[in-house]
C-alpha positions as CSV (number, residue, x, y, z in Angstrom):
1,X,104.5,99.5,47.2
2,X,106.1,100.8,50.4
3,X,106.0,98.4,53.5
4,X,103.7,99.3,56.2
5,X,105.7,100.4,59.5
6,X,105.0,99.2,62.9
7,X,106.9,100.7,66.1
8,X,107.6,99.6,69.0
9,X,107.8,102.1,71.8
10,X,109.8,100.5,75.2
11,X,109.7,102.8,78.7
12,X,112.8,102.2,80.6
13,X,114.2,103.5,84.0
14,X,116.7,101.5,85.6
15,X,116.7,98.8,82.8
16,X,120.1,97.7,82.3
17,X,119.5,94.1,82.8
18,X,116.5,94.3,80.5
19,X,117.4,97.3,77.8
20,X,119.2,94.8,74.9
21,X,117.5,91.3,75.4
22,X,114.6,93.1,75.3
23,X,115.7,95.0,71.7
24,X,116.9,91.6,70.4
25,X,113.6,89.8,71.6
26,X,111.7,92.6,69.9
27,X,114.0,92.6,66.7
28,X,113.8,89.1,65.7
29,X,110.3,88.9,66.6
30,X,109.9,91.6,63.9
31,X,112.2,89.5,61.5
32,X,111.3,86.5,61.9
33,X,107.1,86.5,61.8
34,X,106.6,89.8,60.2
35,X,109.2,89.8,57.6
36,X,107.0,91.9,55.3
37,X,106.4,94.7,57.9
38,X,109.3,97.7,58.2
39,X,109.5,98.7,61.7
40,X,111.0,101.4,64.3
41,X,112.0,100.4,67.9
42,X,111.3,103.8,69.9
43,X,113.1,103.5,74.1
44,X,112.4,106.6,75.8
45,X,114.4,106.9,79.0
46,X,113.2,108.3,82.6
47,X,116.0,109.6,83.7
48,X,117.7,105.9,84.5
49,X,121.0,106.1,87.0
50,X,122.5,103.3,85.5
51,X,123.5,102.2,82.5
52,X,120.2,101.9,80.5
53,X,121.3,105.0,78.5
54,X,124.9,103.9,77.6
55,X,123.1,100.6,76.4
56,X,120.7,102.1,74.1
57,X,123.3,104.9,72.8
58,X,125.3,101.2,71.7
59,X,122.3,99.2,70.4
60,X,121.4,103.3,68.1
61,X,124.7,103.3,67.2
62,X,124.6,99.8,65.8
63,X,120.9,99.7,64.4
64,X,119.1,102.4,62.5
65,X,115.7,101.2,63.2
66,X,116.1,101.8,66.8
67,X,115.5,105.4,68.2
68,X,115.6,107.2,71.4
69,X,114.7,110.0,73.7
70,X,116.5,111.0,76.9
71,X,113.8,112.5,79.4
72,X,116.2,115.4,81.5
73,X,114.4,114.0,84.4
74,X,111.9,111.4,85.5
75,X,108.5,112.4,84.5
76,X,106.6,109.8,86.2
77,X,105.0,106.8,85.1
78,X,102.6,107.5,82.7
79,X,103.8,111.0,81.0
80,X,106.8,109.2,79.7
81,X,105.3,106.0,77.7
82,X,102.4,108.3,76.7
83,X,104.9,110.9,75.2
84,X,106.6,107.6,73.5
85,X,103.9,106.9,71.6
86,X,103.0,110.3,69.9
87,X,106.2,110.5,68.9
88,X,106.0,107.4,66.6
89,X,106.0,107.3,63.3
90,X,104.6,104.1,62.3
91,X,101.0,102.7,61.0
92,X,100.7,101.5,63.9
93,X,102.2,101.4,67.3
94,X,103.4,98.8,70.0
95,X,103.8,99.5,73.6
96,X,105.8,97.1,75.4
97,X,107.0,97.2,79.0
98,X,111.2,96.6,79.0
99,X,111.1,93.9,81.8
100,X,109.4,90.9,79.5
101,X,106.3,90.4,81.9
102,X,104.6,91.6,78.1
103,X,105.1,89.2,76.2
104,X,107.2,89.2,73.0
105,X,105.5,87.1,70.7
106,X,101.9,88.5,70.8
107,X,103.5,91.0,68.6
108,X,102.6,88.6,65.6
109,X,98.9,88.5,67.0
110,X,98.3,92.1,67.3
111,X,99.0,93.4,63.8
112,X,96.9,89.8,62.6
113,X,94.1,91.8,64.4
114,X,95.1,94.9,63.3
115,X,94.9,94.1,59.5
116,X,91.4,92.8,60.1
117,X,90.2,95.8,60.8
118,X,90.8,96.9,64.3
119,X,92.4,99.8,65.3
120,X,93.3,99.3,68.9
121,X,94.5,95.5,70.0
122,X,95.2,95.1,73.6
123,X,96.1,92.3,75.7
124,X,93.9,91.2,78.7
125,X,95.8,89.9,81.7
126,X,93.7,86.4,83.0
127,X,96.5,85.3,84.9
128,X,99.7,86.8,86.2
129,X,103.1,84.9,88.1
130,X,103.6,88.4,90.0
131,X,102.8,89.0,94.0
132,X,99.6,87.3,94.4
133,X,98.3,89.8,96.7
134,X,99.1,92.7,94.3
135,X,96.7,90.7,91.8
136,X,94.2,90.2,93.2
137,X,93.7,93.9,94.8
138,X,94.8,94.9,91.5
139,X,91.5,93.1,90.4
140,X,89.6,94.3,93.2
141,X,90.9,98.3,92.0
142,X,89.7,97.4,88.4
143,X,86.0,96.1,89.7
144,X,85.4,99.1,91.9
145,X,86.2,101.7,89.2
146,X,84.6,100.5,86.5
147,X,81.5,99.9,89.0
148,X,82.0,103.9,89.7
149,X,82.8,105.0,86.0
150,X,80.3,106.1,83.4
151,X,83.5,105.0,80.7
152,X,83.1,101.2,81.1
153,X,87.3,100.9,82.3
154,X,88.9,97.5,81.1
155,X,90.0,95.3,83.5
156,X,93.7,94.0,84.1
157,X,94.6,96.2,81.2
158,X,98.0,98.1,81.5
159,X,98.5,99.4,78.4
160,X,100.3,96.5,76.6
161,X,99.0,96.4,73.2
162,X,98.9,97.7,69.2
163,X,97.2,101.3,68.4
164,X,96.3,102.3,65.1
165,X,97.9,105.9,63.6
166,X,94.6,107.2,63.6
167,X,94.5,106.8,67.7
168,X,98.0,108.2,68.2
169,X,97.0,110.9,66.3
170,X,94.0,111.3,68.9
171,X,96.4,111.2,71.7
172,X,98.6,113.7,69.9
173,X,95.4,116.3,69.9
174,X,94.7,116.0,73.5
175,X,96.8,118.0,74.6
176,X,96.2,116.2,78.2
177,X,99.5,117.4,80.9
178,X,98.2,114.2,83.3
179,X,97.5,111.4,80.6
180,X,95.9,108.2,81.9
181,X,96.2,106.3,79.4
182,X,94.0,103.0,80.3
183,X,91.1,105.5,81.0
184,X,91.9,107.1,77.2
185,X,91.4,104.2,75.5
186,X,88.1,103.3,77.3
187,X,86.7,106.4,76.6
188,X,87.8,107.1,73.5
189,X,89.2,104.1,71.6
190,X,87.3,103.0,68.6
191,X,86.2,99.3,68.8
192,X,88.7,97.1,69.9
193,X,90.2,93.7,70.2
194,X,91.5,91.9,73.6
195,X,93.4,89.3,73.9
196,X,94.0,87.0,76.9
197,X,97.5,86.4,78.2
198,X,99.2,84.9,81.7
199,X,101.4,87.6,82.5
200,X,105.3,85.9,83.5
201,X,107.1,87.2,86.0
202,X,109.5,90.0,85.7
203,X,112.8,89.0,83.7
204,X,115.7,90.6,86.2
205,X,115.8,93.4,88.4
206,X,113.0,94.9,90.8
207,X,110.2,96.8,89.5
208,X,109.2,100.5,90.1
209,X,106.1,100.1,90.9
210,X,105.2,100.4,94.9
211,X,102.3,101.2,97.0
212,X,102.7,105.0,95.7
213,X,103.1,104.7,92.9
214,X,100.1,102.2,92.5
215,X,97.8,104.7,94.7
216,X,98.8,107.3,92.6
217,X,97.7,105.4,89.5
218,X,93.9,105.0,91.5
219,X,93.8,108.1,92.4
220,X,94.8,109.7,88.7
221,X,92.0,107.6,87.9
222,X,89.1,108.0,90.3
223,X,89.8,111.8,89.8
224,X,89.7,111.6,86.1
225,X,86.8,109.2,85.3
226,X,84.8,109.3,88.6
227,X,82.9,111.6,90.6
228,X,81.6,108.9,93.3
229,X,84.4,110.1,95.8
230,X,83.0,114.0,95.8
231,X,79.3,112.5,95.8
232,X,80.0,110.1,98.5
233,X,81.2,113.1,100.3
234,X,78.6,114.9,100.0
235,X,76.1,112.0,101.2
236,X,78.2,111.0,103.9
237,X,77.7,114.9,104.9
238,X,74.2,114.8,104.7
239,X,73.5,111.7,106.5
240,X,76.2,113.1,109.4
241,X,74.7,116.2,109.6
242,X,71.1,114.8,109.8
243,X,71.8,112.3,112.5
244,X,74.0,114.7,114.6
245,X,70.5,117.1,114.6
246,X,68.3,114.4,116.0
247,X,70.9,113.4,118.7
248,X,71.5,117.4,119.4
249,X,67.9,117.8,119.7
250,X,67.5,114.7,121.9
251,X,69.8,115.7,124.4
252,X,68.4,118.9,124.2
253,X,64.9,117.6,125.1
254,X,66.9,115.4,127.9
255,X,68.4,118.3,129.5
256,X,65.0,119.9,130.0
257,X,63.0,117.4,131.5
258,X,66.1,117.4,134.0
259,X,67.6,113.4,132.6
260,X,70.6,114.8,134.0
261,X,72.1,111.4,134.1
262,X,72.1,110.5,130.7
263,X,72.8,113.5,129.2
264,X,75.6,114.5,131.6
265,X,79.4,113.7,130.4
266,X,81.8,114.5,128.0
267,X,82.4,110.8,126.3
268,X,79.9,110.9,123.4
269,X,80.8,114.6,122.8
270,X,84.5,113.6,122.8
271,X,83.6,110.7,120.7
272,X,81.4,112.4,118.2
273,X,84.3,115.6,118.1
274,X,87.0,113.1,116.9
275,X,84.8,111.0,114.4
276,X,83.7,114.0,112.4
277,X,87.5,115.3,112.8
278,X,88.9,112.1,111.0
279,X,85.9,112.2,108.1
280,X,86.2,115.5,107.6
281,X,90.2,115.0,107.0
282,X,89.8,111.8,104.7
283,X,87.2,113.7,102.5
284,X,89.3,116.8,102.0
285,X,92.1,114.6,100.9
286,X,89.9,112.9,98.4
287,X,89.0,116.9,97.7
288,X,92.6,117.8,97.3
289,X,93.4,114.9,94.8
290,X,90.5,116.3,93.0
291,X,91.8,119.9,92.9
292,X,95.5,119.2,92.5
293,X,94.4,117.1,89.1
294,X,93.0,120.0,87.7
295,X,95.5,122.1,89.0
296,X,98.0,120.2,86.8
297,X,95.8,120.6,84.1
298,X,95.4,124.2,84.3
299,X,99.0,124.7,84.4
300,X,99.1,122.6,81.1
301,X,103.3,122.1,81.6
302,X,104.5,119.8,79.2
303,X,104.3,116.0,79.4
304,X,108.4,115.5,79.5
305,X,111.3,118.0,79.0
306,X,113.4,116.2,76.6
307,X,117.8,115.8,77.1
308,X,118.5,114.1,74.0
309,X,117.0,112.4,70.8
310,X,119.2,109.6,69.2
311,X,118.6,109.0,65.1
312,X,115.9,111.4,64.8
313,X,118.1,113.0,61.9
314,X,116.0,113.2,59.4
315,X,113.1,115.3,61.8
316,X,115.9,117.8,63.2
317,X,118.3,118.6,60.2
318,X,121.0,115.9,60.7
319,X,121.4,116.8,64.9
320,X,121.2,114.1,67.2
């Protein structure tokens, strides 16, 4: 009988420091507690400027079970790893982050779960040894949405975790141009397994992430699974609109009765001009992330334009 096949797909940029420990740690993980498992390690690159690529062009030279694809530019943050994982060929697939802060050996406790039964394993952050205050609003991000979203959205849940063939084949039907990828597997997912884990801090180098890239990620996901920003607009407008009638018609009833003193001036006027100014600007942002999210999915461009595949040769006839 064959071996079962589990891949590991690992998104780098800018992972020199991190591309081979991470391969070795991943390897002998593999060889060492699931001996009777074959497996594929899957990088796909983002466009790295340093030497990630010439790393993993050594470590595919030197090991057959590793494969990669060179993105021609950088695709962003969650098109790349997405596109990573549909092009797996295992029985089931691993995602893990380059930079250790998912750990290694829960490998061995995924596909445990796996072979029970359950076709999507995840691990749960409880704890984590990163910026304290990017915790805890990181928290404070997965409360409100899932407090906004009709999917129930998983808390502290980045995507680390094992998903069945029959789930990347979902994500391969999609067809989705902006794929979030934490909201997918909330709505979508078949039952699933969590696991708890106290996430360790980042092995060497400086993550990617920032405060755009972060808001980005809230905003791909208040636009995708949430229609409380548009609704709240719409309240908000409501509630504005009926207040600023009873004041209008109070002054109004003030200017005839000759209360020239209270109604006279330009302050509240003023006042009133540049609140509705600044509300009406905030909601038509929250109206254009709306818009440009189904703009990009009208356009339906591809998730990544690929450079180059490394030991893909027996999908493409022997070319690299």
């Amino acid at each position: 009988m064959a071996k079962k096949v589990i891949s590991v797909m690992i998104p780098t940029y800018n992972e020199e420091e991190n591309a081979r420990p991470i391969y070795e740690a991943v390897r002998d993980e593999l060889q060492k507690s699931l001996p009777q498992y074959d497996y594929e390690i899957l990088f796909i690159d983002n466009k790295s400027q340093d030497r990630t690529r010439a790393i993993i062009r050594e470590i595919c030279a030197q090991d057959k079970h590793v494969r990669a694809i060179f993105n021609s530019k950088n695709f962003g943050q969650f098109n790349s790893p997405y596109y990573g994982m549909i092009h797996t060929s295992g029985d089931c697939t691993i995602t893990i982050c380059a930079d250790f802060q998912d750990p290694v050996e829960m490998i061995p406790q995924f596909v445990a779960e796996w072979e029970k039964g359950y076709k999507i394993v995840i691990g749960k952050k409880t704890k984590s040894k990163e910026n304290g205050l990017v915790y805890f609003l990181r928290g404070c991000y997965y409360k409100t949405i899932r407090k906004m979203s009709s999917v129930e959205m998983i808390e502290q849940f980045t995507g680390f975790g094992l998903y069945d063939r029959s789930f990347i084949q979902t994500l391969r039907d999609l067809h989705d141009p902006t794929p979030f990828i934490r909201g997918i597997v909330a709505e979508l997912g078949p039952e699933r397994k969590e696991i708890e884990y106290e996430q360790p801090r980042r092995r060497a180098g400086k993550t990617h992430n920032n405060w755009y890239s972060l808001f980005d990620a809230a905003m791909l996901s208040f636009t995708s699974y949430t229609k409380v920003g548009m609704r709240v607009a719409e309240f908000f407008g409501f509630g504005v609109a009926f207040i600023s009638f009873c004041f209008g018609l109070f002054f109004l009833i003030a200017k005839l009765v000759a209360w020239q003193s209270f109604a006279a001036g330009y302050a509240p006027t003023m006042i009133a001009v540049f609140f509705m100014g600044g509300v009406q600007l905030a909601f038509l942002g929250f109206l254009g992330e709306y818009i440009m999210a189904m703009n990009t999915r009208i356009m339906n461009r591809p998730l990544v334009v690929e450079e180059e595949r490394l030991n893909f040769e027996e999908e493409n006839g022997g070319k690299a």
